[in-house]
C-alpha positions in Angstrom: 0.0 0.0 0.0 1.3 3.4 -0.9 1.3 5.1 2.6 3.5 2.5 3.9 6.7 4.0 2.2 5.8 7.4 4.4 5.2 5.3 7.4 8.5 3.7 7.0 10.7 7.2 6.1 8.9 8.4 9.3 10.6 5.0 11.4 13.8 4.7 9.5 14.3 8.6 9.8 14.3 8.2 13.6 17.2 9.5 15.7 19.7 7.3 16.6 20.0 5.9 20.3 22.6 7.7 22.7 25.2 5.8 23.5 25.4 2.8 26.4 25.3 4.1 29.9 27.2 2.4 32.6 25.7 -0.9 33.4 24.0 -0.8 36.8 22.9 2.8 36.2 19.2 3.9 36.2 20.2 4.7 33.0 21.4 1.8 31.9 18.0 0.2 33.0 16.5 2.4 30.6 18.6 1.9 27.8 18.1 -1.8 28.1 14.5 -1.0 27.8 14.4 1.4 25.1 16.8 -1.6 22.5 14.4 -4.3 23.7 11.7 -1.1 22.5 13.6 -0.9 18.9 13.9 -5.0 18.3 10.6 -5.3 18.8 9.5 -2.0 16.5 11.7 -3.9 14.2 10.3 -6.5 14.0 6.4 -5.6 14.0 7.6 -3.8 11.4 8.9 -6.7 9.1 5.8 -8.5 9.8 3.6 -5.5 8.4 5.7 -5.5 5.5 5.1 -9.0 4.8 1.6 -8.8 5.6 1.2 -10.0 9.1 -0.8 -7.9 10.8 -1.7 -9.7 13.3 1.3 -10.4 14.8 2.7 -7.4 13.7 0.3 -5.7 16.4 1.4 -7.7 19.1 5.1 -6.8 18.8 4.0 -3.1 17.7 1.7 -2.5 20.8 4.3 -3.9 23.1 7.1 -1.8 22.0 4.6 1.0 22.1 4.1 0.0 25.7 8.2 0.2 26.4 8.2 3.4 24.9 5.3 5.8 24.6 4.6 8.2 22.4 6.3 7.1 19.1 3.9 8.7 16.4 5.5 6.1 13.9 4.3 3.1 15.5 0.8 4.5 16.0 0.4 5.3 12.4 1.4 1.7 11.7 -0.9 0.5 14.3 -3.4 2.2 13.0 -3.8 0.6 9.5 -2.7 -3.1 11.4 -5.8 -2.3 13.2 -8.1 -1.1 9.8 -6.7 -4.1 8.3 -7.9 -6.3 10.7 -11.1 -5.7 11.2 -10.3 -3.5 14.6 -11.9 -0.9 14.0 -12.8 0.8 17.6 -8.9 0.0 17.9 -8.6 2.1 14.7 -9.9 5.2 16.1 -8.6 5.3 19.2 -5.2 5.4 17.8 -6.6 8.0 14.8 -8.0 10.1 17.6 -4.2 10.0 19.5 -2.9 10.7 16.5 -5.1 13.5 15.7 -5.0 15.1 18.8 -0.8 15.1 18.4 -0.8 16.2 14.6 -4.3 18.5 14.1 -2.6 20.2 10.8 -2.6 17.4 9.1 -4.9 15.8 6.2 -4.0 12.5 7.4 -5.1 12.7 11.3 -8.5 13.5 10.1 -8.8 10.6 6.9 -7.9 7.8 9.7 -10.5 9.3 11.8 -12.9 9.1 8.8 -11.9 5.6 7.5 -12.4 3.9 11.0 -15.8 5.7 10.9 -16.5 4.7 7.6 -15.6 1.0 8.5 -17.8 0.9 11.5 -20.7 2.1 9.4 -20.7 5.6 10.6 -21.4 7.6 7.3 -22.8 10.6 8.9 -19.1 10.8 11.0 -17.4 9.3 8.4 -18.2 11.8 6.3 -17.4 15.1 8.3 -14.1 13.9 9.7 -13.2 13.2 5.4 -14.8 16.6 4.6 -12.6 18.1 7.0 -9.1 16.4 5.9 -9.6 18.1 2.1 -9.9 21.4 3.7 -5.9 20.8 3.8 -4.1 21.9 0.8 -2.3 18.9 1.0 -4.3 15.5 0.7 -4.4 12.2 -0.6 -6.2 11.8 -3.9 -7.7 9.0 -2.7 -9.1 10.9 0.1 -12.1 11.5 -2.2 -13.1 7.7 -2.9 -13.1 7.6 0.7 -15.5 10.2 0.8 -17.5 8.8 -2.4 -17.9 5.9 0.1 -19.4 7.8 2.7 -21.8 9.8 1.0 -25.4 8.2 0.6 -26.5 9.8 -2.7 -25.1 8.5 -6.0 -24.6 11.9 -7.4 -22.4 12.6 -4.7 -20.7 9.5 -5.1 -20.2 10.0 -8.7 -19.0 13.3 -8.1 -16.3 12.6 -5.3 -15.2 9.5 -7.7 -14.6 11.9 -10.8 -12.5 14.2 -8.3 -10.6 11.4 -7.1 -10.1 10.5 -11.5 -9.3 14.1 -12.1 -6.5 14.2 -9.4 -5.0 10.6 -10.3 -5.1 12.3 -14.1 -3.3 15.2 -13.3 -0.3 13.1 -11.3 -0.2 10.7 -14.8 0.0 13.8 -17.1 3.4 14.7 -14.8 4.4 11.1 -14.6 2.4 8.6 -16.3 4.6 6.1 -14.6 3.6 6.8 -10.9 3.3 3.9 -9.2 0.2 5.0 -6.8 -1.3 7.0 -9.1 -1.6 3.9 -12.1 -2.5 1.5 -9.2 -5.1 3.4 -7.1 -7.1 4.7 -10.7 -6.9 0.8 -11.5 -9.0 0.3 -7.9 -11.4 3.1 -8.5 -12.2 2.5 -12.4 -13.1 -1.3 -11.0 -15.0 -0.6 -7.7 -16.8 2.4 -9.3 -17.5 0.0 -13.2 -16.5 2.6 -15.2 -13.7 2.9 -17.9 -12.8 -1.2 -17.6 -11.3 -1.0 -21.1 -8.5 1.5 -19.2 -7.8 -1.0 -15.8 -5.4 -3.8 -17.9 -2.9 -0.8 -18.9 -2.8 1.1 -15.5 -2.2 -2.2 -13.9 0.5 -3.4 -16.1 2.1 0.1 -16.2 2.1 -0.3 -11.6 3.1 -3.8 -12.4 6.3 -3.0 -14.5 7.2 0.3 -12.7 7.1 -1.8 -9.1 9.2 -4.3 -10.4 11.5 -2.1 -11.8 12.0 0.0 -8.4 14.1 -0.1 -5.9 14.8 -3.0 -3.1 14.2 -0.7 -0.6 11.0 -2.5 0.7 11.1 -6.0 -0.8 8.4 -7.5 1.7 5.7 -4.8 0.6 6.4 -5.4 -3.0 5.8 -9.4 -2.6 2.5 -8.5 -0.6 1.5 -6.6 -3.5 2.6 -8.7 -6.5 1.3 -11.9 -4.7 -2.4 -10.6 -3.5 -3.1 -7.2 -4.6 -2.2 -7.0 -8.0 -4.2 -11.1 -8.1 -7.3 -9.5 -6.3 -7.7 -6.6 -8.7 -6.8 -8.8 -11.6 -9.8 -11.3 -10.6 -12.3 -8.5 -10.6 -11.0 -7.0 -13.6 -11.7 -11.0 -15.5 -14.9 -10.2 -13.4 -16.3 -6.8 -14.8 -15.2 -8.0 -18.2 -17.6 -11.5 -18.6 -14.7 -14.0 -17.6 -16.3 -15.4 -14.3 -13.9 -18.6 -14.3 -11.0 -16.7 -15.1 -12.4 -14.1 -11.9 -12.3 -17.5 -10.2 -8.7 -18.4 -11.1 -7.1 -15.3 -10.1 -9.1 -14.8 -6.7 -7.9 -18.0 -5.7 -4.7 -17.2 -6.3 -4.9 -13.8 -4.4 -6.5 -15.6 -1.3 -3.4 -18.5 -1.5 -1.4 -15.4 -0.1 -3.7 -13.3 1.5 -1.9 -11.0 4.1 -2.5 -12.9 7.4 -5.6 -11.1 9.5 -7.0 -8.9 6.9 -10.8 -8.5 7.1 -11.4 -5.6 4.7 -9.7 -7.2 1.5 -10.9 -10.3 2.1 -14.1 -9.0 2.5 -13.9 -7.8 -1.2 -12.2 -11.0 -2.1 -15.0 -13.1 -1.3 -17.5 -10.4 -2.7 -16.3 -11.0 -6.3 -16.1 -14.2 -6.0 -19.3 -15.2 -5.0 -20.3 -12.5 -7.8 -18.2 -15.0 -10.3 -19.8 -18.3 -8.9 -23.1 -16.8 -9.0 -22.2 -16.0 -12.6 -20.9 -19.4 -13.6 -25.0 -20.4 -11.7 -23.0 -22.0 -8.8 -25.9 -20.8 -6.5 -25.3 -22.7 -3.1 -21.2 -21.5 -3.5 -22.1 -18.0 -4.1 -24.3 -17.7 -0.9 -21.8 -19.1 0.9 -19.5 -16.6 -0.5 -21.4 -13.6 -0.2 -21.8 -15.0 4.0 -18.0 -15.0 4.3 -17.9 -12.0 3.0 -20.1 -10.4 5.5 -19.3 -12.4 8.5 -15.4 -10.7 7.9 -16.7 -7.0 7.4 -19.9 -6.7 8.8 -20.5 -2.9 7.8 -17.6 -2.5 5.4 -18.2 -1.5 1.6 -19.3 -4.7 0.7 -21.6 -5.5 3.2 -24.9 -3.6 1.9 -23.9 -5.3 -1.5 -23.3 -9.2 0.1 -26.5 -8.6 1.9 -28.6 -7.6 -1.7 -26.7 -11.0 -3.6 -28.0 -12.8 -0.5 -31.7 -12.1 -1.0 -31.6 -12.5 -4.6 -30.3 -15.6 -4.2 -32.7 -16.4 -1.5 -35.7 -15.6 -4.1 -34.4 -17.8 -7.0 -36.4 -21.0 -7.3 -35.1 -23.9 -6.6 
């Protein structure tokens, strides 16, 4: 995911430790406290990168625990939490976090995505409102609000921004990473401009490849399950079902251990594909998986719909 190169600049840009105290000092107590703080950072943070979050929380929230405060391992914490389904978790940390940085577009999105994934438009909505008033934001910051708003004009409207944004990046750099790979997502989720997905994705695909090593566990997280996921719905949206099949499969072989919200979407398509391919009794269980992971995520309203269709076909 894009944010986690910031996240990681943030960590890796820390200060160095001072240097050992006397052992036997109160010092040197605290020193001793403060490296068992940065093994364990380290390590929670190798475990995000490879897609861990569960695990990655536990070692996270106990070096938090050592030592307090670090912003860096509460904005990781943060999307271990999101990713997991934690969502009251979530917003604690996003209200910490806002309350530490309030000038930021950022504080305010994680405050508006845990809302969001709790099912708290209304909320949702002003917390996202409020992080574009920045003049610095996240293009993506307008999908998120696209998801909170209730009318589909608004939707519509908050998608096109987010389009016009990710165009404007492309027309600088048509080989930026995010901006190929996040279009790819919205052009899918929102069903519009398929014909465009299979070129942004291989343009994400090549650049990623091509970049540096600096983050080697992310990029295997993406090329094995996010770059699979989006490539089933794409075979989805364009009237390959079994090929939808194929590729989600694949994706979920290496799903990132804990996630809730992707696999949420996972399942989603795919029971969308099996109900395609008039697999009725594997699509309902499907679209139930779906919902039992992400109770009032995005795809919950539309699991719940495919449910009661498929509870109204004869049998």
């Amino acid at each position: 995911m894009p944010l986690l190169a910031i996240l990681l600049a943030l960590i890796l840009g820390c200060a160095s430790p001072p240097p050992t105290p006397p052992i036997g000092s109160a010092a040197a107590v605290e020193a001793t406290e403060l490296e068992r703080a940065n093994a364990l950072r380290k390590e929670g943070i190798a475990l995000y990168e490879r897609g861990n979050y569960l695990e990655a929380i536990s070692q996270l929230e106990t070096s938090l625990w050592l030592e307090p405060g670090r912003s860096d391992i509460q904005f990781l914490l943060f999307y271990c939490y999101l990713s997991t389904g934690n969502y009251k978790a979530a917003k604690r940390t996003a209200n910490t976090l806002a309350r530490n940085f309030p000038f930021q577009s950022l504080s305010y999105q994680q405050l508006g995505l845990a809302e969001l994934w709790m099912g708290n438009k209304k909320a949702a909505l002003e917390y996202l409102r409020r992080a574009k008033d920045f003049k610095f934001y996240q293009p993506k910051l307008n999908f998120y609000i696209g998801l909170a708003s209730d009318s589909e004009n608004a939707r519509h409207k908050s998608f096109g921004a987010a389009e016009e944004e990710y165009e404007e990046i492309l027309k600088k750099n048509p080989k930026d990473f995010t901006a190929n790979f996040e279009l790819a997502s919205l052009y899918l989720f929102w069903n519009k401009k398929i014909e465009r997905v299979a070129g942004l994705l291989a343009t994400a695909k090549t650049n990623l490849i091509g970049e540096t090593e600096e983050f080697p566990e992310e990029q295997g997280v993406l090329l094995r399950f996010h770059f699979p996921l989006l490539e089933g719905i794409l075979a989805y949206r364009t009237g390959n079902p079994a090929g939808s099949v194929a590729k989600l499969l694949h994706a979920l072989a290496d799903a990132p251990q804990g996630s809730s919200a992707d696999l949420a979407e996972l399942y989603y398509y795919m029971g969308l594909s099996h109900a395609a391919l008039e697999n009725a009794g594997t699509a309902q269980m499907l679209f139930e998986k779906s919902l039992s992971l992400d109770e009032k995520g995005p795809f919950a309203t539309e699991s719940k719909r495919e449910l009661r269709t498929l509870s109204s076909l004869p049998e």
